[in-house]
C-alpha positions, 0 to 999 in steps of 0.5 A, spaced: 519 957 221 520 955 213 524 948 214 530 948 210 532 942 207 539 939 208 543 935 202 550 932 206 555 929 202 559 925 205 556 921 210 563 918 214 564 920 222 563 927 221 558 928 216 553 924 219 554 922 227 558 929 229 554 934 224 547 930 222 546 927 230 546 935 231 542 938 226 537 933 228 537 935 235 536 942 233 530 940 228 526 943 233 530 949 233 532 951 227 527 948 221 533 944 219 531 937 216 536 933 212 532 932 206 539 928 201 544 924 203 551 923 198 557 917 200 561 913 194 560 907 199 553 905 198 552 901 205 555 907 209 549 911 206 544 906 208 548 906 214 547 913 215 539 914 213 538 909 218 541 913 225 539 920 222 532 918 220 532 915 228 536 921 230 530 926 227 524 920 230 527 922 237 525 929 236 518 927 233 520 928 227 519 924 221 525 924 215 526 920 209 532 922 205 534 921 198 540 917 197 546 918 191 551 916 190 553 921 186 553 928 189 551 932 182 545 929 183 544 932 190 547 938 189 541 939 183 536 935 188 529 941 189 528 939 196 536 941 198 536 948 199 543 948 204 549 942 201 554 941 207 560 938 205 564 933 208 567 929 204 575 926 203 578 933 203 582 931 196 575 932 193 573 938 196 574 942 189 571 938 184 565 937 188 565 944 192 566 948 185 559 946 182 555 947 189 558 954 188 555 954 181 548 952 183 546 959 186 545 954 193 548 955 201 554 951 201 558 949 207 565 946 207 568 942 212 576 944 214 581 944 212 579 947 205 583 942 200 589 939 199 593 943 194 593 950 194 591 950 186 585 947 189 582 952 193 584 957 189 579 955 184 574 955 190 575 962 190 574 963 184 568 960 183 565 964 188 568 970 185 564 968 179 558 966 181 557 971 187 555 965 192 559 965 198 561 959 202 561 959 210 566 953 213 567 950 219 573 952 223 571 949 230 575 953 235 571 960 232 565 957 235 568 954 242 564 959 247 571 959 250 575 961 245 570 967 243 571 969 250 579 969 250 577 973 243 572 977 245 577 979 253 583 981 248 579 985 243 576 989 249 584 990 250 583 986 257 591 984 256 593 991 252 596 990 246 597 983 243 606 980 243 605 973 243 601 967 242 602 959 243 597 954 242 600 947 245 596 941 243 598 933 244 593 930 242 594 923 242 590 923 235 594 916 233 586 915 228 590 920 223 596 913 222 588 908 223 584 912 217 583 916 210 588 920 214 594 916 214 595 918 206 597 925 203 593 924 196 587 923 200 588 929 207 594 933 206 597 930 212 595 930 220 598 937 220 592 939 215 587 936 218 588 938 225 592 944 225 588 947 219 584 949 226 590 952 230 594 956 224 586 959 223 585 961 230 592 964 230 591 968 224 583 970 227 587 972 234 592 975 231 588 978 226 594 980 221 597 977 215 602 972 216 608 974 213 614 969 215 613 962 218 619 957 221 618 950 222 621 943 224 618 936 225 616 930 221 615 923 222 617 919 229 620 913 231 614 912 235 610 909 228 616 906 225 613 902 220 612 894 220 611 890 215 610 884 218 605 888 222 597 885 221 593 890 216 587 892 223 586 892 228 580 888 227 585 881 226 591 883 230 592 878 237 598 883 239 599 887 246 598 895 242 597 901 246 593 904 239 588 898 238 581 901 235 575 897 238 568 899 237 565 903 243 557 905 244 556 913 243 561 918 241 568 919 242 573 923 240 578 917 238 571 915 234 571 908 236 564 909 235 564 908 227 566 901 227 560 899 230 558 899 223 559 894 217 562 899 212 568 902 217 569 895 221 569 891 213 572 895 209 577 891 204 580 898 201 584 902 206 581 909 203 575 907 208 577 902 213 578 904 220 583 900 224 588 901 220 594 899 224 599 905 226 604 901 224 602 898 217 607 901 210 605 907 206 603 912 211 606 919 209 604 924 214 608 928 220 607 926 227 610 933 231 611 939 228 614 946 232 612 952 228 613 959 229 610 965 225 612 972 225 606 976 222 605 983 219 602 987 225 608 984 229 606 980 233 609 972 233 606 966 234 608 958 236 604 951 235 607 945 240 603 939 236 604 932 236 599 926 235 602 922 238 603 922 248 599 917 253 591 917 252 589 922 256 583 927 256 584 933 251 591 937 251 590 943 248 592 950 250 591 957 248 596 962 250 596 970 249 601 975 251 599 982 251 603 988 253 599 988 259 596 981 261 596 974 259 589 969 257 591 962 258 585 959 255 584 950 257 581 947 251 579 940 255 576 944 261 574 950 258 577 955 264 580 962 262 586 965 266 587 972 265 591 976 268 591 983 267 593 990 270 600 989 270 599 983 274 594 986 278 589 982 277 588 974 276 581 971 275 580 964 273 573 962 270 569 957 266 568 960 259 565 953 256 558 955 255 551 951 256 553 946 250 560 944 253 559 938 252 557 936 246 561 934 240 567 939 240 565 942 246 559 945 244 562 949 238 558 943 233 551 947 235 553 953 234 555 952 228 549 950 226 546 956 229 550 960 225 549 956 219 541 957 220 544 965 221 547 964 214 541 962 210 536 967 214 540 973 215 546 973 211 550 974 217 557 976 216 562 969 216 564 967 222 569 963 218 570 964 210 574 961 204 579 966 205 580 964 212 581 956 209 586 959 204 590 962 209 590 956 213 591 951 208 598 956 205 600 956 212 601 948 213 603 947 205 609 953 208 610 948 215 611 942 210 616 946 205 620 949 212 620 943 216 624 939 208 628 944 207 631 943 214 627 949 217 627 954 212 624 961 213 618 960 208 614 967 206 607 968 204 604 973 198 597 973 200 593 970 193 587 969 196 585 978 196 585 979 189 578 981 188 575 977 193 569 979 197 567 975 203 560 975 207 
């Protein structure tokens, strides 16, 4: 197997301890070997060499990654032939637009950008340099959202009605990092719910073509200007302290084990925000209804806020025949089909299940080793980013203007070739 080399930029917590501790415990498997590493913070970079290079020794395979600060540098670097992005999402354009131009794999973390602006001009470089990026949507490569996926084109329910994803999440880390600012994510709702508009629009496999939405911002994160900067100097009795912990966690306490998430000065690249500081400016809850161009409507229940709690994400398809329930934190599937005839509850979560993001950070990276090899049609394209990013941009618009229906005229067609 010809060894491929890996270029990451941006080497916070997905970059480097989800996406880089996978790609080495697949080296042996995929010939992938991270060979570049980019990050604007000099000591997170180094911090980052440090894991990944021990990460790939436990594999028996020995790595020593050229380190930059400036991502031109590493999209041009020879020993980089794939350039995974995970850098903030504001900078999603004007560094994926000259990957694009470099004739080399790309992959680009969700959501797709900030603006709409922005992920219009990574359409078009790709329309003008022919080079197609592959992106990361999780819930595609969930065994247990393939299957639900997979039993509804089979028509095990007959025809698609209706779709909710409910998920209360206690995500109070979006109030803690970069997140917490507009400018710097889009907002909660596009860093998490780019996922669920995504899985929406992949099941319903339609446009959407109206969407409703009501939500905001909470009393629960009220700010306090007499609150502590972080957590890290705070003596108060708060149920949303970050503490660092051993391994990894969906709530990523395991970041600030390292100086450069546990001493930042700048909130862009401190850790432990306190939830309740000023200057946060994203939602926290949001009702969403979409009505879609088959006919089809489907509903988000989304809140970052609840008790702690394991995770708390549902899928829910009705069909003119059946029903799928899927169980994200269990990976069970409830379908009922034949009218009611028939139930069966299974485990559809598959052999990685419990590894990061229930198994779908590995298939990924098969996928991504698919995409270099094979050229196999995309899991999860640009234009399913684009679609993604519209929708959040219409809950926003709906939810302000006191929930006005928001149409959508698809952009993103003109001309543009996928996979």
């Amino acid at each position: 197997m010809k060894n491929i080399g890996i270029g990451i930029i941006g080497t916070g917590e997905r970059g480097c301890f989800i996406l880089g501790a996978r790609f080495a415990e697949l080296a042996q498997e995929t010939g992938f070997r991270i060979t570049a590493l980019c990050d604007i913070v000099p000591d997170r970079l180094k911090e980052a060499a440090s894991f990944l290079i021990e990460a790939y020794q436990v594999q028996g395979i020995h790595i020593t990654p050229a380190l930059y600060n400036d991502y031109n540098e590493l999209i041009v670097d020879d020993l980089v032939d794939f350039i995974v992005i995970t850098a903030h999402t504001y900078a999603h354009r004007q560094i994926t637009v000259p990957a694009l131009e470099s004739g080399k794999y790309v992959y680009l973390d969700k959501p797709i950008s900030v603006k709409i602006e922005d992920a219009n001009e990574i359409l078009e470089a790709e329309r003008r340099t022919g080079n197609t990026l592959i992106m990361g949507f999780t819930r595609r490569y969930e065994a247990a959202w393939q299957k639900a996926h997979e039993l509804l084109q089979e028509g095990r329910i007959g025809d698609l009605q209706m779709m909710q994803i409910r998920s209360l999440i206690p995500y109070t880390r979006y109030l803690q990092l970069w997140h917490r600012r507009k400018k710097w994510s889009g907002g909660a709702l596009n860093d998490k719910s780019s996922h669920h508009f995504d899985a929406m629009n992949w099941m319903v496999d339609s446009s959407p073509v109206r969407l409703t939405a009501m939500g905001g911002r909470s009393s629960i994160f009220t700010p306090d200007p007499n609150a502590p900067a972080y957590c890290g100097i705070c003596d108060r009795n708060c149920p949303y302290r970050r503490v660092p912990v051993q391994g990894e966690s969906r709530e990523g306490g395991h970041i600030l084990r390292y100086p450069s998430w546990s001493d930042a000065k700048d909130e862009l690249n401190r850790a432990d925000t306190c939830v309740y500081k000023p200057g946060a400016d994203i939602e926290d809850h949001a009702l969403c209804s979409v009505e879609y161009a088959n006919g089809v409507k489907a509903s988000l229940f989304w809140a970052i806020f609840g008790p702690g709690s394991d995770d708390q994400e549902t899928c829910e398809l009705v069909g003119s025949s059946g029903r799928i329930l899927l169980t994200r934190g269990t990976g069970e599937i409830e379908i009922i089909s034949d009218y009611g005839k028939s139930r069966k509850v299974f485990f559809a979560g598959g052999k990685d299940f419990y590894s990061s993001h229930y198994g779908a950070d590995k298939a990924l990276i098969r996928e991504m080793l698919r995409f270099c090899t094979v050229g196999t049609d995309l899991v999860a394209s640009s234009k399913d980013g684009y679609r993604s990013l519209q929708m959040v941009l219409g809950a926003e618009e709906s939810m302000n203007s006191g929930a006005v229906p928001v149409s959508f005229q698809d952009e993103s067609e003109k001309g543009h070739r996928v996979g």
